[in-house]
Short mmCIF file of the C-alpha atoms (twelve columns), coordinates in Angstrom:
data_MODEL
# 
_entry.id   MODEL 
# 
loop_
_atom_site.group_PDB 
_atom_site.id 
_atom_site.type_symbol 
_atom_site.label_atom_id 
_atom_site.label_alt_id 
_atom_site.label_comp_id 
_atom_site.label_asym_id 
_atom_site.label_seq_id 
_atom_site.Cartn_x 
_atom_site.Cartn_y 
_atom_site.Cartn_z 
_atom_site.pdbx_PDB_model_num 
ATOM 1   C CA . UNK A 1   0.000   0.000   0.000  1 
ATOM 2   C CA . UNK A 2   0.964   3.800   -0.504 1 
ATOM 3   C CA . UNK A 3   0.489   6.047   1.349  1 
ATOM 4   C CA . UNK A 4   1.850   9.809   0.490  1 
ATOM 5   C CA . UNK A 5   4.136   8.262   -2.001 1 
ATOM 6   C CA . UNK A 6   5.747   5.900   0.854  1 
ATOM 7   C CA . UNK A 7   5.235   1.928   0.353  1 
ATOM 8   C CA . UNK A 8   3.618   0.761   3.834  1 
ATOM 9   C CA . UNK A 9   3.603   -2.385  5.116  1 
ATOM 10  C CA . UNK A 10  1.035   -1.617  8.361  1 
ATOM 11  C CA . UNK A 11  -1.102  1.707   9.208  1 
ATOM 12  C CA . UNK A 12  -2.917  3.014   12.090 1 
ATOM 13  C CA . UNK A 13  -6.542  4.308   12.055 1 
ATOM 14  C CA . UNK A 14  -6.676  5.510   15.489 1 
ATOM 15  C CA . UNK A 15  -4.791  8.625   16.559 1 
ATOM 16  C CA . UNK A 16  -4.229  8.195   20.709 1 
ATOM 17  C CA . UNK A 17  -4.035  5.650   23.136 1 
ATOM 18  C CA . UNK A 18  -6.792  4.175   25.287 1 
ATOM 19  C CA . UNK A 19  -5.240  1.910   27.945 1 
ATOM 20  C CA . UNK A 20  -6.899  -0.181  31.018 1 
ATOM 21  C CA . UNK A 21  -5.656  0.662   34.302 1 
ATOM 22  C CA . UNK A 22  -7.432  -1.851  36.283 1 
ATOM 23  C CA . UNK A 23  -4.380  -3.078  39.109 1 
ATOM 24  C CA . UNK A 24  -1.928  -0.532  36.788 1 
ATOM 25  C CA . UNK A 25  1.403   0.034   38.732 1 
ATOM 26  C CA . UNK A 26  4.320   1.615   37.646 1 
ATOM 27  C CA . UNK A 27  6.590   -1.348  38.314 1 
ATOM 28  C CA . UNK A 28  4.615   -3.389  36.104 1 
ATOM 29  C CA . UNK A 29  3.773   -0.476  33.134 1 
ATOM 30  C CA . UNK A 30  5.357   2.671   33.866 1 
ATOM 31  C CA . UNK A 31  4.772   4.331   31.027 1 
ATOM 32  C CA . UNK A 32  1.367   4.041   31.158 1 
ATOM 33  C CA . UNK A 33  0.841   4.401   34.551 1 
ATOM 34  C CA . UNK A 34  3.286   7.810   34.275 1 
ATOM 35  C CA . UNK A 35  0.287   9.121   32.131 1 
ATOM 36  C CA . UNK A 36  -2.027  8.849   34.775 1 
ATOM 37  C CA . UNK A 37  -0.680  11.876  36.641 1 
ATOM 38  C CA . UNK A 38  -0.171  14.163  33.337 1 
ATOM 39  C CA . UNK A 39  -2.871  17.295  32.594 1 
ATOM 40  C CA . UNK A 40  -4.571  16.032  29.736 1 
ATOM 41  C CA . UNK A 41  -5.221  12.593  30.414 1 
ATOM 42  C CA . UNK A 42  -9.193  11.475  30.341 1 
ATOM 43  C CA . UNK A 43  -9.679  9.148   33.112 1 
ATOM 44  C CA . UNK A 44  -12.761 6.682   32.902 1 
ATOM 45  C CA . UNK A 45  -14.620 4.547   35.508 1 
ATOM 46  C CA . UNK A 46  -11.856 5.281   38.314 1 
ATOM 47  C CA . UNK A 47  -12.561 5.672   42.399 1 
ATOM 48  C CA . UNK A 48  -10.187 8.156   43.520 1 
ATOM 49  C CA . UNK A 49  -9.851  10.055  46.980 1 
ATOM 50  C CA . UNK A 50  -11.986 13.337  46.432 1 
ATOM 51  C CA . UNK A 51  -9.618  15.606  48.440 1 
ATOM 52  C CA . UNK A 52  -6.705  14.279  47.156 1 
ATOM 53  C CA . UNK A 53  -7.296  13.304  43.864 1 
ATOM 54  C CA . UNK A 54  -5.369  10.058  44.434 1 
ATOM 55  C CA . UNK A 55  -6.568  7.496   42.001 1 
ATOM 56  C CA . UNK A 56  -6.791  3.718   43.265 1 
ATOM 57  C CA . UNK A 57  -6.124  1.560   40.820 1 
ATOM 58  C CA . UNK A 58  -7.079  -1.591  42.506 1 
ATOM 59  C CA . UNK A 59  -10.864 -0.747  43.242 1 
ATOM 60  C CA . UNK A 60  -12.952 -2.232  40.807 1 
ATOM 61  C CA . UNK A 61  -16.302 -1.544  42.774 1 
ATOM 62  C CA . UNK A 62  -17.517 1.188   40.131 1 
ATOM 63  C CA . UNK A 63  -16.221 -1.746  37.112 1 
ATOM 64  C CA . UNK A 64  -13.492 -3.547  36.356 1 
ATOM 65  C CA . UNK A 65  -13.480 -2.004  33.026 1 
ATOM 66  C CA . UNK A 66  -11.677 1.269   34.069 1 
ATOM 67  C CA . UNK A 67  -9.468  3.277   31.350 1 
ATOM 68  C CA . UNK A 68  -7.576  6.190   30.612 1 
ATOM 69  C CA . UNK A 69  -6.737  8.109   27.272 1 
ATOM 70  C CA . UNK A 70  -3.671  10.269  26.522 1 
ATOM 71  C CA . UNK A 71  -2.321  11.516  23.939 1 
ATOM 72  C CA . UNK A 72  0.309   9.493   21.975 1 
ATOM 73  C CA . UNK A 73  2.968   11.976  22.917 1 
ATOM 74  C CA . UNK A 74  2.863   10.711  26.575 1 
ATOM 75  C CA . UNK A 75  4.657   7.727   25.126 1 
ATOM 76  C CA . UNK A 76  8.068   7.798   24.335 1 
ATOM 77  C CA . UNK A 77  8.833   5.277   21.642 1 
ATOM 78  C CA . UNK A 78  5.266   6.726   20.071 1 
ATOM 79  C CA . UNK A 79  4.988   7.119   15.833 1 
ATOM 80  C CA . UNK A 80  3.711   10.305  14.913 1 
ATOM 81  C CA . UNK A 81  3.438   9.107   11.141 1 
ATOM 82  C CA . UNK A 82  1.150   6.024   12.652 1 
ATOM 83  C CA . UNK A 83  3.026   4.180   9.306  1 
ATOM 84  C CA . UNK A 84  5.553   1.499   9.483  1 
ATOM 85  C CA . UNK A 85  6.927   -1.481  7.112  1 
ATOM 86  C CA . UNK A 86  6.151   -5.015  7.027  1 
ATOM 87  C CA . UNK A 87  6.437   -6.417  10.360 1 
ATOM 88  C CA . UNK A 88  8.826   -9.172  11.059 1 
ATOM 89  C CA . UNK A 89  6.663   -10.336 13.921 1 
ATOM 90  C CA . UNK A 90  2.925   -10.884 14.171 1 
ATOM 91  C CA . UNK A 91  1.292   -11.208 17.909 1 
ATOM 92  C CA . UNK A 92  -2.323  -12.774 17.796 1 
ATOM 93  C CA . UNK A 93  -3.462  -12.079 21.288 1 
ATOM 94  C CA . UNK A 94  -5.897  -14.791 23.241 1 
ATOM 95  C CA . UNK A 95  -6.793  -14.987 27.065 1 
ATOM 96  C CA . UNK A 96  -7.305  -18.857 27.497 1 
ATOM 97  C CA . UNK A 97  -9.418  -19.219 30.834 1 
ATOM 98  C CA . UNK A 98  -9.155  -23.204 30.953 1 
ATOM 99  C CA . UNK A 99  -5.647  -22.633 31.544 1 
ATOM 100 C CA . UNK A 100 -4.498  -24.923 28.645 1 
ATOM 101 C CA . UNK A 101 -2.834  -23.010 25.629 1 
ATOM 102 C CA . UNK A 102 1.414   -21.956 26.975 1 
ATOM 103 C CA . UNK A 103 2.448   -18.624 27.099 1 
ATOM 104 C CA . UNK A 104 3.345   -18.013 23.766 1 
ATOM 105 C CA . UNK A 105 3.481   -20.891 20.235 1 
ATOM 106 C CA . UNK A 106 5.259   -20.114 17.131 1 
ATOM 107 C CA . UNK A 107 2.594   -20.550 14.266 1 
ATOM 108 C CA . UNK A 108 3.464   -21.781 10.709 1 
ATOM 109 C CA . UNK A 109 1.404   -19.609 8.076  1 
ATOM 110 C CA . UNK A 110 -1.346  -22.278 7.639  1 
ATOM 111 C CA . UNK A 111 -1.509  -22.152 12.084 1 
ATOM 112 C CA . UNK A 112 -1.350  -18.756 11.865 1 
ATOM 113 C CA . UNK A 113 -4.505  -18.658 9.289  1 
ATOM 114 C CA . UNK A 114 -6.228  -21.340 11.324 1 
ATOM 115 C CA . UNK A 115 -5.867  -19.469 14.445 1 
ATOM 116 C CA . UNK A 116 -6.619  -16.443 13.236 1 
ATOM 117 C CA . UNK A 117 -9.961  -17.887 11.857 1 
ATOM 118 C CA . UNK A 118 -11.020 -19.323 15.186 1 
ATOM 119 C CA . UNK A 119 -10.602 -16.240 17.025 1 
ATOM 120 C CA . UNK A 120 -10.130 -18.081 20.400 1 
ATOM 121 C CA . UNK A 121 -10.098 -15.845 23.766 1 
ATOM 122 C CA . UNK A 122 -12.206 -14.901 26.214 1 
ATOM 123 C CA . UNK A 123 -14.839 -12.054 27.584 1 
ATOM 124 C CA . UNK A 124 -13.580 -11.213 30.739 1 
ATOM 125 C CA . UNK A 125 -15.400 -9.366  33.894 1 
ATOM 126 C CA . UNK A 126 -15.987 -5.727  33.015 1 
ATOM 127 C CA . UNK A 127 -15.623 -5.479  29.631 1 
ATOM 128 C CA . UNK A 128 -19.256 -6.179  28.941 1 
ATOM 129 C CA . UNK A 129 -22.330 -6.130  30.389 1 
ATOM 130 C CA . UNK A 130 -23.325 -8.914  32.417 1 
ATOM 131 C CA . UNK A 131 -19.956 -10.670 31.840 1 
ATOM 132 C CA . UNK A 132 -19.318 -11.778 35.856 1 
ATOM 133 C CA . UNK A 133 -16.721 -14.105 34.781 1 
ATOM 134 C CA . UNK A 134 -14.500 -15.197 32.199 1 
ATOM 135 C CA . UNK A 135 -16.614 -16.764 29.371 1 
ATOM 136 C CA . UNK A 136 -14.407 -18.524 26.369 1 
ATOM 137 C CA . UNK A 137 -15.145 -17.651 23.016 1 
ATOM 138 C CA . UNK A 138 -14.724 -17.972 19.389 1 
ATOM 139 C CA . UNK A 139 -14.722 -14.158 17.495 1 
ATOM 140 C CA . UNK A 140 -13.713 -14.637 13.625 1 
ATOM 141 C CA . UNK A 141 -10.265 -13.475 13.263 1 
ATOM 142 C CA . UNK A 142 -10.634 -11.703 16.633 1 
ATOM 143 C CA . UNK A 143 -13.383 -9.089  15.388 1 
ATOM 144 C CA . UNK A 144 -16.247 -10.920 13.835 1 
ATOM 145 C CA . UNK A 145 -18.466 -7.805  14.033 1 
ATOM 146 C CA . UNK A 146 -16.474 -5.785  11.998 1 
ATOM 147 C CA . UNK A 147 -15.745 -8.231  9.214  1 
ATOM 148 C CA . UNK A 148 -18.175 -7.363  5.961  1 
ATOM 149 C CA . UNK A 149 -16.768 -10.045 3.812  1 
ATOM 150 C CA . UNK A 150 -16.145 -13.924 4.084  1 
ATOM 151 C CA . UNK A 151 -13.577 -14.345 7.083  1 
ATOM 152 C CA . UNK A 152 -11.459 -17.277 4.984  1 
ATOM 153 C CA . UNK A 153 -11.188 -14.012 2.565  1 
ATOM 154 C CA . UNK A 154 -8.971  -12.083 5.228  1 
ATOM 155 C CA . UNK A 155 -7.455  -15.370 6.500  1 
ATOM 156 C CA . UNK A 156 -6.115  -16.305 3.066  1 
ATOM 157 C CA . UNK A 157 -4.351  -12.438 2.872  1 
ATOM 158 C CA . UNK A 158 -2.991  -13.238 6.125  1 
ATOM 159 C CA . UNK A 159 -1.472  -16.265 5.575  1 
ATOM 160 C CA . UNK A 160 0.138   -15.576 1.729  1 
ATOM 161 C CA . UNK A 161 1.127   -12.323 3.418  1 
ATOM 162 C CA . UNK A 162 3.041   -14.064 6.085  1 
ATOM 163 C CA . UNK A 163 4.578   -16.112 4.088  1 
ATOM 164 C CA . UNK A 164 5.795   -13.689 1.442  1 
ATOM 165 C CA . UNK A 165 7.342   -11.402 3.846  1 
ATOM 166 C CA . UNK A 166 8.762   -14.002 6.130  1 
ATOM 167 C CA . UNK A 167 7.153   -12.743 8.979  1 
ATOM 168 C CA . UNK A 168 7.509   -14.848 12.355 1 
ATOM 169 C CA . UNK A 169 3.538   -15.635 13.863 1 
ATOM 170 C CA . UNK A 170 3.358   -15.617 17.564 1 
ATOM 171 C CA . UNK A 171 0.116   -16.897 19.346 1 
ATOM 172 C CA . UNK A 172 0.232   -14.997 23.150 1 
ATOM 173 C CA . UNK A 173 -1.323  -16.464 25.795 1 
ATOM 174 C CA . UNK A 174 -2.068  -13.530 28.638 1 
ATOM 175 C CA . UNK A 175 -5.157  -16.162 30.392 1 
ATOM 176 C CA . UNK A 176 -4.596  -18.873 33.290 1 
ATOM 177 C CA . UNK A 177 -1.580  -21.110 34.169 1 
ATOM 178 C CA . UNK A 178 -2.052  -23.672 36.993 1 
ATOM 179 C CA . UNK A 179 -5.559  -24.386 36.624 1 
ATOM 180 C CA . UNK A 180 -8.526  -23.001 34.395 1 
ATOM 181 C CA . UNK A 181 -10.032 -19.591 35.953 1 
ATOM 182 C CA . UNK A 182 -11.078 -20.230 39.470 1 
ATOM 183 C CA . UNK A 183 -8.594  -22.399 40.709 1 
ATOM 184 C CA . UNK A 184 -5.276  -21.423 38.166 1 
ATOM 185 C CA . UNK A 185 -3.599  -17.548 38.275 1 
ATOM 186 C CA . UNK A 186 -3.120  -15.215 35.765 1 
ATOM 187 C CA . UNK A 187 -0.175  -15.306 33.178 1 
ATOM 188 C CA . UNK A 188 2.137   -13.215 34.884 1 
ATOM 189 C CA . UNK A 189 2.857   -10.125 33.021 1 
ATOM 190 C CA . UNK A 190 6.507   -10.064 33.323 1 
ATOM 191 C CA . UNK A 191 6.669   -13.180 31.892 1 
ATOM 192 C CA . UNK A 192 5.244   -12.372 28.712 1 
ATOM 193 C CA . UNK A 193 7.003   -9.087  28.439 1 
ATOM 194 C CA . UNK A 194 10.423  -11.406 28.405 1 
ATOM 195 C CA . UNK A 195 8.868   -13.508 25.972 1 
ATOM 196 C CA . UNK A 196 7.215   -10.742 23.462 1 
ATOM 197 C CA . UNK A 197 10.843  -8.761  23.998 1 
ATOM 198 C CA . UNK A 198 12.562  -12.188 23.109 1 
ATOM 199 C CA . UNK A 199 10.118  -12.480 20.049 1 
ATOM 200 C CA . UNK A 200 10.767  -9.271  18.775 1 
ATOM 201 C CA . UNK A 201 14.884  -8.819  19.477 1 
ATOM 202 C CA . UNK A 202 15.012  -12.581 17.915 1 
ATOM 203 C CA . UNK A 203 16.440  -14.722 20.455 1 
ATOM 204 C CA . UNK A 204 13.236  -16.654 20.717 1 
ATOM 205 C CA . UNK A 205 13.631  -18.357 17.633 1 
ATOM 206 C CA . UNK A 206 17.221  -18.947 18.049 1 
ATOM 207 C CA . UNK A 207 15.855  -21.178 20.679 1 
ATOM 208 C CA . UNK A 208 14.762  -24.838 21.544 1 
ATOM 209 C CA . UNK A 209 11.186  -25.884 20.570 1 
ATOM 210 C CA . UNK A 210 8.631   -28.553 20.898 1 
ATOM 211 C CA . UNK A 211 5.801   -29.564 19.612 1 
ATOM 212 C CA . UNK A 212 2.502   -29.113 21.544 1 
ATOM 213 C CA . UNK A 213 0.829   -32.303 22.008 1 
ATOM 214 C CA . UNK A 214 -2.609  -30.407 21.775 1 
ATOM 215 C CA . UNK A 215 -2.073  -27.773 19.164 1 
ATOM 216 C CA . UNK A 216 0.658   -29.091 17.321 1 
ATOM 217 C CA . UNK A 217 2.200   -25.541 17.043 1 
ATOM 218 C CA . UNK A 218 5.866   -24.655 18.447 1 
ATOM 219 C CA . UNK A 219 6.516   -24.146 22.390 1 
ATOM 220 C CA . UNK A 220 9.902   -22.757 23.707 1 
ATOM 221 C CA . UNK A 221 11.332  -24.820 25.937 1 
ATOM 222 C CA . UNK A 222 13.456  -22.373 27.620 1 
ATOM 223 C CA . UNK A 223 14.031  -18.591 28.092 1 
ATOM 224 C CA . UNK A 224 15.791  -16.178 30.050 1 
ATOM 225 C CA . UNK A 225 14.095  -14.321 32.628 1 
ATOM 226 C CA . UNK A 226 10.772  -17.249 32.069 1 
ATOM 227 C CA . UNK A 227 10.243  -20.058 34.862 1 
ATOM 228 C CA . UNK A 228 10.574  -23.179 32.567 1 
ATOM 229 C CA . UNK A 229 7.582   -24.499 34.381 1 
ATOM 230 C CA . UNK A 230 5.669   -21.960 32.567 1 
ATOM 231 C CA . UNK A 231 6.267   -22.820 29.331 1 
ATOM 232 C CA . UNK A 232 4.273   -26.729 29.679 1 
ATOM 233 C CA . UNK A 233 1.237   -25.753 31.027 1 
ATOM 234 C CA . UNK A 234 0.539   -29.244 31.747 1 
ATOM 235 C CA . UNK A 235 3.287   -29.364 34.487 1 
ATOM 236 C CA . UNK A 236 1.878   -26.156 36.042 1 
ATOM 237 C CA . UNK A 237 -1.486  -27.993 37.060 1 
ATOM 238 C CA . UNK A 238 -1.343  -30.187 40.599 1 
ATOM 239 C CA . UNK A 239 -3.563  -32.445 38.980 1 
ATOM 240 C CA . UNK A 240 -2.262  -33.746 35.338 1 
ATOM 241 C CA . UNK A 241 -5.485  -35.862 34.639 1 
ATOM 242 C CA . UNK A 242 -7.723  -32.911 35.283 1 
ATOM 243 C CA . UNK A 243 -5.503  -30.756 32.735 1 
ATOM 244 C CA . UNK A 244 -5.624  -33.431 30.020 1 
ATOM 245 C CA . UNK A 245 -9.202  -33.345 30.416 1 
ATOM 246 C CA . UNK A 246 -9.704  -29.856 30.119 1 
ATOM 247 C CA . UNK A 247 -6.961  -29.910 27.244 1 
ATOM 248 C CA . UNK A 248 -9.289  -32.620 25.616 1 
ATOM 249 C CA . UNK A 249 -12.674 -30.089 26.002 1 
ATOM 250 C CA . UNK A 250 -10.632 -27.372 24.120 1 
ATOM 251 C CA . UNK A 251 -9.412  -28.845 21.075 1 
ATOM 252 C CA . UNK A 252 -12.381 -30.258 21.144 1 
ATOM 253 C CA . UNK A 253 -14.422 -26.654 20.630 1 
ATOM 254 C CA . UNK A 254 -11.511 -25.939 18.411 1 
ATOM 255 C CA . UNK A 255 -12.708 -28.777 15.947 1 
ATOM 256 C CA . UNK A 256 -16.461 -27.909 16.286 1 
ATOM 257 C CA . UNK A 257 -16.021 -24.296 16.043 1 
ATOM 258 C CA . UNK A 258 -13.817 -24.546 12.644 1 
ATOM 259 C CA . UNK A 259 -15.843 -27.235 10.688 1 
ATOM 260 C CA . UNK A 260 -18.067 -23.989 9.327  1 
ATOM 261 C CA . UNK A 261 -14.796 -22.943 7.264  1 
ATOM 262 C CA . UNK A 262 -13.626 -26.304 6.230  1 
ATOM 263 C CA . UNK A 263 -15.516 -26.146 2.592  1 
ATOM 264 C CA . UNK A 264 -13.638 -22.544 1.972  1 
ATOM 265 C CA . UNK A 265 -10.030 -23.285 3.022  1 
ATOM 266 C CA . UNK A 266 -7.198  -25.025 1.338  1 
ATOM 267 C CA . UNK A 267 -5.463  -28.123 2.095  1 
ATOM 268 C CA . UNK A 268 -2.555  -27.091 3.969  1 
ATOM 269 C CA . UNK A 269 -4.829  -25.037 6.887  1 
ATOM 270 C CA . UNK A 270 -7.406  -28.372 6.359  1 
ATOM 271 C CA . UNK A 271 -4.521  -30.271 7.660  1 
ATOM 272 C CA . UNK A 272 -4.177  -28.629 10.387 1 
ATOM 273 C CA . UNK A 273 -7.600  -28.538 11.136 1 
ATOM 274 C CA . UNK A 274 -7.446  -31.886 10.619 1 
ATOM 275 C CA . UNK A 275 -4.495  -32.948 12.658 1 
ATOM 276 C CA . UNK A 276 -6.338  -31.919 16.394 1 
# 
């Protein structure tokens, strides 16, 4: 694509940032949280001490869908052009509440498309109404309201695209380890940052692998910073026979869920289809 005579690879539509600040800290996001505190930042949904001003970021008793919006100058490694090349890395982005998918999977093209088809994550408290809890889901590449035309259509661009420009697919995790939702914890957030900053510098693929026994897609074995428990979900459950079950339920959905594209897609994202 051109734009103003420069060949683009991505684009932004939006012009400023919109961030949740539910249990935001600066140790964890200090950029973000720095905004907070800056004249011209909108904050939404937030208790706060009335004298003081103080916000308190770990009160969800309003909603746990609380926000703030700055501009993109706040943030220091911000584009002003909103314009970039072709990415070398591609995140997909799923919050797995049955505490079964690892922290992060390389994804061939044809996983990548197959993925990106199924949509998998899950509506968490706060973020809609009447959502008390997490509840798993299946949105067409991850925004099935906003797609007009035949979701293989966009999956096929992604995957030739991916392919052409040797991009690297990542499937992120942020969800449960230990346990589905209820009895597991959340992905620790420093542990992905290691492991999208590993992505992205390259040392991730420089790496060990295996294959998942569920998902057939790529797991790292071992990275700096990243308990190696972490990366096998299976050993982070107490009970192994309860997290083969559950691991069992979700491919299953996976297979149900994608039969409605199996007529439109080609053989090598069939196979993988196929292979759960």
């Amino acid at each position: 694509m051109s734009m103003a005579g420069q060949i683009v690879g991505l684009f932004n539509f939006e012009g400023g940032c919109y961030a949740k600040t539910i249990n935001l800290s600066a140790e964890a996001e200090p950029e973000i949280f720095a905004t907070t505190s800056k004249f011209g930042t909108i904050i939404e949904n937030m208790v706060y001490d009335p004298e003081t001003k103080e916000l308190d970021f770990d009160d969800d008793s309003l909603t746990a869908n609380m926000r703030c919006a700055y501009p993109l100058e706040y943030i220091s490694n911000a584009s002003a052009t909103a314009i970039g090349g072709h990415p070398k890395n591609i995140i997909m982005l799923t919050c797995d509440s049955f505490g079964v998918l690892p922290p992060i999977a390389r994804l061939t093209p044809a996983q990548a498309m197959y993925h990106f088809l199924s949509g998998f994550t899950a509506k968490v408290a706060g973020t809609e109404r009447g959502i008390t809890e997490p509840l798993p889901t299946f949105s067409t590449c991850f925004g099935a309201p906003f797609m007009p035309r035949r979701p293989e259509v966009y999956g096929n661009l992604l995957r030739d695209k991916i392919a052409k420009h040797g991009a690297t697919c990542w499937l992120v995790n942020t969800g449960w380890t230990g346990g589905a939702y209820g009895h597991g914890s959340r992905m620790p957030i420093r542990a992905t940052r290691s492991l999208l900053s590993a992505a992205l510098d390259g040392t991730l693929s420089n790496g060990a692998f295996r294959a998942d026994a569920n998902f057939g897609f790529e797991v790292p074995t071992s990275v700096p910073g990243v308990a190696d428990l972490l990366l096998d979900p299976r050993r982070t459950w107490e009970d192994k026979d309860a997290y083969d079950a559950q691991a069992t339920k979700l491919v299953s959905m996976f297979s149900d869920n994608f039969e409605q594209y199996l007529p439109y897609i080609d053989n090598d994202v069939r196979a993988v289809a196929l292979s759960k």
